[in-house]
C-alpha positions in Angstrom: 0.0 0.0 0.0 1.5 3.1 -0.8 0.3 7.0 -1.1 2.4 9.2 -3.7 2.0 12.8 -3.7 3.9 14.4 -6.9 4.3 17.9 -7.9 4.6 18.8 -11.2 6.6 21.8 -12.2 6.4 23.3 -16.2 9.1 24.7 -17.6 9.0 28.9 -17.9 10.3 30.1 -21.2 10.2 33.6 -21.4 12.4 36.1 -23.6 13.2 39.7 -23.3 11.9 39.9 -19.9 12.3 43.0 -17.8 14.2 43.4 -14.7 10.7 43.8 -13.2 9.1 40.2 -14.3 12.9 38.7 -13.8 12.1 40.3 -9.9 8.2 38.8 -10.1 9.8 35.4 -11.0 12.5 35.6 -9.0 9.9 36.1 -5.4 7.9 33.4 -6.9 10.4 30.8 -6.7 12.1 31.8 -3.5 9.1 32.2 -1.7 8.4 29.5 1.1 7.0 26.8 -0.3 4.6 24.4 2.2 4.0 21.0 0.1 2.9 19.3 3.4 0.0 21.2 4.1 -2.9 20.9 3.2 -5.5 23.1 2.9 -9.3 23.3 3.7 -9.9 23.5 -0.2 -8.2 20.6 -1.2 -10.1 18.0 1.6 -13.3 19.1 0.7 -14.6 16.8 -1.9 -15.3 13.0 -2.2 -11.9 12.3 -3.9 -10.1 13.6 -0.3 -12.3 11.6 1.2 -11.4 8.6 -0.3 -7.7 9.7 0.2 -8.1 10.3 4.0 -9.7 6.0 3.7 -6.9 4.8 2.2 -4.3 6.7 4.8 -6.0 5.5 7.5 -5.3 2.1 6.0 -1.5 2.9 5.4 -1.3 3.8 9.4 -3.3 0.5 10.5 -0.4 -1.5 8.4 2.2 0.6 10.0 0.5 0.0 13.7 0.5 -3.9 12.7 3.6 -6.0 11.0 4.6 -2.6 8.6 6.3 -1.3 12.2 8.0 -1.7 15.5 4.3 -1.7 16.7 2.8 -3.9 19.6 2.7 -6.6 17.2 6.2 -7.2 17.5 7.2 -5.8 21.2 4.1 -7.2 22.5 5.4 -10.7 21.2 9.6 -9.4 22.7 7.6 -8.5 26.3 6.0 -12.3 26.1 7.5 -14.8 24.5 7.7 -14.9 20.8 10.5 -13.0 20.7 14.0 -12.1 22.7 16.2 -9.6 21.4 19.7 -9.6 19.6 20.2 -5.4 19.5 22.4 -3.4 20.9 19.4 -1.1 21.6 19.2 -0.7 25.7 15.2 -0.3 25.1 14.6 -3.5 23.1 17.1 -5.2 25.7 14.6 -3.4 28.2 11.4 -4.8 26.8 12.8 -8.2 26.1 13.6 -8.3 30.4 9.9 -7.0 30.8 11.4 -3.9 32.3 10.2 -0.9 30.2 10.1 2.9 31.3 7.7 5.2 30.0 10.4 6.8 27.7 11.6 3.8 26.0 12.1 5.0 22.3 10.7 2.0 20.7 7.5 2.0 22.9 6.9 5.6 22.1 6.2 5.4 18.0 4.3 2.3 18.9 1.9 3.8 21.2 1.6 7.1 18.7 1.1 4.6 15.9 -1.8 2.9 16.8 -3.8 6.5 18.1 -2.6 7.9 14.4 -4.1 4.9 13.0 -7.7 5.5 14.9 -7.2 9.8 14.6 -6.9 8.7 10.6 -9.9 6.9 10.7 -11.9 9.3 12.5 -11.1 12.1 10.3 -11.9 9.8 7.4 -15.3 8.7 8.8 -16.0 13.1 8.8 -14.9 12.9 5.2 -16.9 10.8 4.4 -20.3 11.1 6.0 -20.1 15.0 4.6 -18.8 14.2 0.8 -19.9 11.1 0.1 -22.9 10.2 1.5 -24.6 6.8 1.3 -22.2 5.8 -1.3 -19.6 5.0 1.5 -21.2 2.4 3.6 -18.4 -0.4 2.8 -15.9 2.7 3.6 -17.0 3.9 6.3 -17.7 0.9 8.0 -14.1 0.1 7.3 -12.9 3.3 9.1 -15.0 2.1 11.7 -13.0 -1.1 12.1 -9.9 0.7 11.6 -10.5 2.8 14.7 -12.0 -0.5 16.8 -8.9 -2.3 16.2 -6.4 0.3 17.0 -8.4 0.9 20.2 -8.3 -2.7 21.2 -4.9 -3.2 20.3 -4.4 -0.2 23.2 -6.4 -1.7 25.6 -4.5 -5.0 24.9 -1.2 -4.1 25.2 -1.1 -0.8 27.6 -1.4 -0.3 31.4 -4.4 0.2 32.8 -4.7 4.4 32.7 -4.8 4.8 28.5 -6.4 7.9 27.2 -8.3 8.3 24.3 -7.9 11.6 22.9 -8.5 13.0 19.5 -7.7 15.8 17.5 -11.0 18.0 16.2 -10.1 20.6 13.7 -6.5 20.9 14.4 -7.1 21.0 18.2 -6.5 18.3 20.5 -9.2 16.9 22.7 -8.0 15.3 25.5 -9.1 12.3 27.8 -8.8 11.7 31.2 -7.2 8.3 31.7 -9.2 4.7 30.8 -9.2 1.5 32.4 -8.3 -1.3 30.0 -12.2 -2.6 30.2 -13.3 1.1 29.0 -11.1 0.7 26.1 -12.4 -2.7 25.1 -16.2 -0.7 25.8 -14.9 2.1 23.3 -13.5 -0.5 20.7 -16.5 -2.2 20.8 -19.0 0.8 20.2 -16.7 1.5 17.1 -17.2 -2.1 16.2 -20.7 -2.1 16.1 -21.1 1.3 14.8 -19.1 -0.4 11.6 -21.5 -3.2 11.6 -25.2 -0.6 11.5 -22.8 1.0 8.4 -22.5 -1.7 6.3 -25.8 -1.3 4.0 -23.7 -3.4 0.7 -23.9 -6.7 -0.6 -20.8 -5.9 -2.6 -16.8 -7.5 -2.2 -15.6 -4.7 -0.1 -19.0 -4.7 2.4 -18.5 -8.7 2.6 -15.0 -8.7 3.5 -15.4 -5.4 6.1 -17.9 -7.5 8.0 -15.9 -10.0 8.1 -13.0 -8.4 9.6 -15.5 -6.5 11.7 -16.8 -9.8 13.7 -13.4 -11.4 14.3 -12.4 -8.1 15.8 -15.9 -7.9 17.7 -15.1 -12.1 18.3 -12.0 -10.9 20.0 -13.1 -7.9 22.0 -15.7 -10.0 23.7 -12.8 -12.7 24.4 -10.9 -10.2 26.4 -14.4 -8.7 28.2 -14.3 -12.4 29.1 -18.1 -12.6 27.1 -17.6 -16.4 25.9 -20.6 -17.5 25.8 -21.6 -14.6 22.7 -18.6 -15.3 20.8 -19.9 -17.9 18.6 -23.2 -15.9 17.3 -20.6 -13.6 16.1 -17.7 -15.6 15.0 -19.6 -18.8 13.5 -20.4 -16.5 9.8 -16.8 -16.1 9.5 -15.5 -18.4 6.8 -12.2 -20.1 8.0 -10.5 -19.0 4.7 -11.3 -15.1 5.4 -7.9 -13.2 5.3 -7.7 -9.5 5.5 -3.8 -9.2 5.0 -1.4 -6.2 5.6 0.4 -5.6 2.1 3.9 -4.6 1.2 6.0 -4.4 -1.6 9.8 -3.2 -2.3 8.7 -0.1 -3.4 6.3 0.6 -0.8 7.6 -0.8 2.6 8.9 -4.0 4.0 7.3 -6.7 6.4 9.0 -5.8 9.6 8.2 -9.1 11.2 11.2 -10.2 7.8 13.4 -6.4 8.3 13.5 -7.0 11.7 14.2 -10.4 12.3 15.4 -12.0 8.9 17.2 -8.9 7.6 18.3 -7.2 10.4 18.9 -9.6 12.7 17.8 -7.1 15.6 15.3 -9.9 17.0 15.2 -13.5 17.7 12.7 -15.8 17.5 12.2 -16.8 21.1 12.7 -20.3 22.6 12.2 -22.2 26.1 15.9 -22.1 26.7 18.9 -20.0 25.8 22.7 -20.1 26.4 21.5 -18.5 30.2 19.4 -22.0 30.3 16.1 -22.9 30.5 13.6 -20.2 30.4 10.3 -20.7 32.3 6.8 -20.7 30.6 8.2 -19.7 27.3 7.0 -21.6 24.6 9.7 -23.9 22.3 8.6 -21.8 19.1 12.3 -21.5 18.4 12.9 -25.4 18.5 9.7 -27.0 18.3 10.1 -27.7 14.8 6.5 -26.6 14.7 5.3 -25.7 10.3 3.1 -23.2 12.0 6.5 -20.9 12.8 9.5 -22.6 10.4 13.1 -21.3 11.3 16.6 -21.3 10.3 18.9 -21.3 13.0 19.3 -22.7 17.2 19.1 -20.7 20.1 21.9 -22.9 21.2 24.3 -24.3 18.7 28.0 -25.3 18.5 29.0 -23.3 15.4 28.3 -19.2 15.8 25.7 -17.4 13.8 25.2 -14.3 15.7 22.6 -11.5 16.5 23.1 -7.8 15.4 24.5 -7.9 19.2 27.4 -9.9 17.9 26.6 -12.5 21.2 22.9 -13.5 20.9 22.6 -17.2 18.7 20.3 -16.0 16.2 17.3 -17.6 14.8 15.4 -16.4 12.0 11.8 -17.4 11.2 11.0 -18.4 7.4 7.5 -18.1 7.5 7.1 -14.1 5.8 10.0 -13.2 3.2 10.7 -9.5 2.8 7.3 -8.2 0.4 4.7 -11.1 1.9 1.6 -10.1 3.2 0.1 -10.5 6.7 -2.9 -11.3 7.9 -4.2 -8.8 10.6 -7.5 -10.6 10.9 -8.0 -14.4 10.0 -10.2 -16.2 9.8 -8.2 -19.2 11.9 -8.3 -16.5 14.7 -12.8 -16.6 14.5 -12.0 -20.3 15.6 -9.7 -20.0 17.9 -12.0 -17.6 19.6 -14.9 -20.3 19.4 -12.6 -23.1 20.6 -11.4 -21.2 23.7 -15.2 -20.2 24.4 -16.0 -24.3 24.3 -12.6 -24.1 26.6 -14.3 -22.1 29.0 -17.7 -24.1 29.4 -15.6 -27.3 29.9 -15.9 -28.4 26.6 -12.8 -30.3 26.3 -13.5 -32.8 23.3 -15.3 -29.5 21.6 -12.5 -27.5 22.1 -9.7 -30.4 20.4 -12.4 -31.3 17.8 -11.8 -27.0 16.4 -8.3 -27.6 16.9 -8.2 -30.5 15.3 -10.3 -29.1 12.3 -7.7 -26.4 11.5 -4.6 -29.0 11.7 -6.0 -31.2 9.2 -6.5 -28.7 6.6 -4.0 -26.6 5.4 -3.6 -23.0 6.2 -2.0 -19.7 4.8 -0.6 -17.9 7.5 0.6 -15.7 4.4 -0.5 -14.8 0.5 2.7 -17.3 -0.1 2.8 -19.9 2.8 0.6 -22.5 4.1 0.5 -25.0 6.7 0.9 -29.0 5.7 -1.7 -31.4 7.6 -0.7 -31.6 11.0 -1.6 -35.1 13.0 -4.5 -35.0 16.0 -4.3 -33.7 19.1 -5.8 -35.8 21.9 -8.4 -34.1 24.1 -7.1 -33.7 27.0 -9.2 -34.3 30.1 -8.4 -31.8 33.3 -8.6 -28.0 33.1 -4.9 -27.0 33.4 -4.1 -29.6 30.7 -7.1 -28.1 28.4 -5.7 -24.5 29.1 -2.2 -25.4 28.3 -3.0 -26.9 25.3 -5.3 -24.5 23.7 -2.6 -21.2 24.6 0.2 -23.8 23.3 -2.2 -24.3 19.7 -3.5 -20.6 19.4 0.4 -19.0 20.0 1.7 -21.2 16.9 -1.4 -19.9 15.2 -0.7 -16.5 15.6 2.9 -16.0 15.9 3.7 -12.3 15.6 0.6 -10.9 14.7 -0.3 -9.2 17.9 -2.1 -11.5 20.1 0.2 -13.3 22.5 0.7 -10.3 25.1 -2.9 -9.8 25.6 -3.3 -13.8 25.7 -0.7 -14.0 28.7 -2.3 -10.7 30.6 -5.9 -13.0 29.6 -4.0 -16.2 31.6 -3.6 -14.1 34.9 -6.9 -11.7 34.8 -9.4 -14.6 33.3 -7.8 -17.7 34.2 -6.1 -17.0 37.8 -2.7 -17.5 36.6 0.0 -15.6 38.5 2.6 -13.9 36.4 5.7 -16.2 37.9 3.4 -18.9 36.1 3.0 -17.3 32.6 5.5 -15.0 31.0 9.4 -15.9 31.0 10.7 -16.1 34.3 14.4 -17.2 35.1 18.0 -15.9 34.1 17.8 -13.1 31.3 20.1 -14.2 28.7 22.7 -11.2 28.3 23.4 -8.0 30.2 25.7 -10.0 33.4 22.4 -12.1 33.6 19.5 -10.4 35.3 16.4 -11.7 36.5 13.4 -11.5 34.3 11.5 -8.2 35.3 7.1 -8.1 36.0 5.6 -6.3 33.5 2.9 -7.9 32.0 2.1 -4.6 29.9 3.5 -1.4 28.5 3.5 1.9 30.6 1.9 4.7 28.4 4.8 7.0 27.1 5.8 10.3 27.9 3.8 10.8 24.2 1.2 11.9 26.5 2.9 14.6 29.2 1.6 17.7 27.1 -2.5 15.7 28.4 -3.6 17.9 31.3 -5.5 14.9 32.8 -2.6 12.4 32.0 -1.1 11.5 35.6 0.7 8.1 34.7 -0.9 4.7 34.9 -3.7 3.9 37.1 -2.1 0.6 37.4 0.3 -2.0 36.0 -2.2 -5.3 36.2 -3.1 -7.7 33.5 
């Protein structure tokens, strides 16, 4: 996805010119010249409109796997991830000790309330310039905003405000609980859903994304039992995928990882040792998350850190699109909703469903048949077992933060007893830190009613 904005200059021929029009010309082109802004005149039609949409879209993909979003430091503060950088603040996040300054946090939190302002001011576009024509649009920008809102919620302290920006002039908001943000996300949600009026492409798909992201809100209100009504119209073989191209931006779950060799795919056990509760996704050998490279290994292949073993995952080359809704996520929401009414064999037989068939976790890649799983028959073991499934699922696409904080709020875990915990694998080998979330940044000092986190809870 890219946006190009070109200006054309003509060429001035002119001949016998006085000193007067050589003085005229001469202010013209040395006058200040703003490209960037942009004016009342030029957003004032349908065609701005539509460019204000497809912006919004280019910051969602920049919020998601086109960044350093929450995607990927969400998955460094959990599990999916450690880091190889020199970078103290990666190195910080990786320990799960992260200051309210960290520069890596601080684009991620600005990203995703760009990606929601966008939408907003796209939705005002709209409803005034293109009327009734826009109902697959504008219940887009609805989702847009939901999404970005819920990715907050998921991944911030408890304390995150939801300002906006009116005219020019910020509007800001006193702090939010994580559960008012998932109550904000939500009434953008269903304010997308009363839009859609089409039957075309573009209104299918949008509702589509609109109930998994619904599916998922109601997950982390911990509203099981009305996930399935919403989930079940979802075809397993929905994607709506985040696009890049060499021209227009790389996958940074690739840049990062693959090419730069800043991050690492995580594993259960480093040169430091073993690393409790993190998953094997390093060495599990699992087709869900392929990788080249050990986290322990007898001939070198370092990290940008020049000591880190580095492990690169193979699943998403540099220009291959990611999905930032699936529809393997609408039945992984179902399966942990029969999880949660003791539906054990339920729960395995959904599992079990999306193992046999192949699936693309990409435009490029799918998944091989996997064997059977076998229902397991306490509690503990069905928990285990599902979080195990659904974190290969969705390897770096933003979920596994909020599915540890979900382990400790919803299912009584205690944070020794979900994210890593042990030896931290560089730096004279510190203890693990206990954050299970981000603080908001100092992006929000110039807020009035911004006074730092209410909390640090899941």
């Amino acid at each position: 996805m890219r946006i190009s904005y070109r200006t054309r200059f003509g060429l001035l021929a002119f001949a016998a010119l006085g000193l007067g029009a050589c003085s005229d010309v001469k202010d013209q082109l040395l006058s200040p010249q703003q490209p960037g802004v942009i004016g009342p005149e030029q957003v004032a039609s349908a065609s701005a409109a539509e460019a204000l949409r497809i912006g919004a879209l280019a910051r969602l993909r920049s919020a998601t796997a086109g960044g350093e979003s929450t995607w990927l430091l969400g998955g460094l503060m959990a599990d999916e991830w450690k880091s190889g950088d020199t970078f103290v603040q990666r190195n910080d996040t990786d320990q799960r000790n992260v200051l309210a300054d960290n520069a890596q946090v601080l684009p991620a939190y600005a990203a995703l309330h760009r990606a929601r302002g966008g939408a907003k001011d796209a939705i005002a576009a709209m409803v005034t310039y293109m009327a009734d024509t826009a109902s697959s649009r504008l219940a887009q920008m609805y989702w847009v905003m939901g999404f970005a809102e819920m990715q907050l919620a998921e991944s911030f302290c408890n304390g995150t405000p939801f300002g906006i920006i009116n005219d020019g002039i910020p509007t800001y908001s006193d702090r939010m609980t994580n559960a008012q943000g998932y109550t904000l996300a939500m009434a953008h949600i269903d304010s997308g859903l009363v839009a859609l009026k089409g039957t075309d492409t573009l209104s299918a798909s949008t509702k589509n994304s609109l109930l998994i992201t619904k599916a998922r809100i109601l997950i982390d209100q911990g509203k099981f039992t009305d996930v399935a009504a919403v989930s079940s119209a979802v075809p397993t073989s929905y994607r709506w995928f985040a696009t890049f191209a060499i021209a227009s931006g790389d996958n940074q779950i690739w840049s990062l990882n693959s090419s730069q060799k800043r991050w690492v795919v995580g594993d259960s056990f480093d040169t430091s040792g073993l690393i409790q509760n993190a998953l094997p996704f390093a060495s599990a050998k699992d087709p869900r998350v392929t990788v080249s490279g050990a986290s322990v290994a007898s001939s070198l292949n370092r990290a940008f850190d020049n000591f880190t073993q580095f492990v690169s995952q193979t699943v998403y080359a540099r220009s291959d699109w990611v999905p930032v809704v699936s529809g393997i996520d609408a039945r992984l929401f179902e399966a942990e909703a029969m999880l949660k009414a003791n539906d054990f064999a339920g729960m395995t037989g959904v599992l079990n469903d999306l193992r046999r068939n192949p699936q693309s976790l990409s435009n490029v890649y799918k998944t091989p048949v996997m064997s059977d799983l076998a229902a397991p028959t306490t509690l503990d073991a069905a928990i285990d077992l599902f979080f195990r499934e659904k974190a290969f699922w969705v390897f770096g696409r933003g979920q596994r933060l909020g599915d540890l904080r979900r382990l400790i709020r919803q299912y009584g875990r205690t944070q020794d007893k979900v994210f890593p915990t042990g030896t931290f694998h560089k730096n004279g080998n510190p203890p693990y830190g206990t954050d299970v979330n981000f603080p908001v940044t100092t992006n929000e000092n110039p807020n009035p009613s911004w006074t730092g986190c209410i909390d640090r809870n899941a």
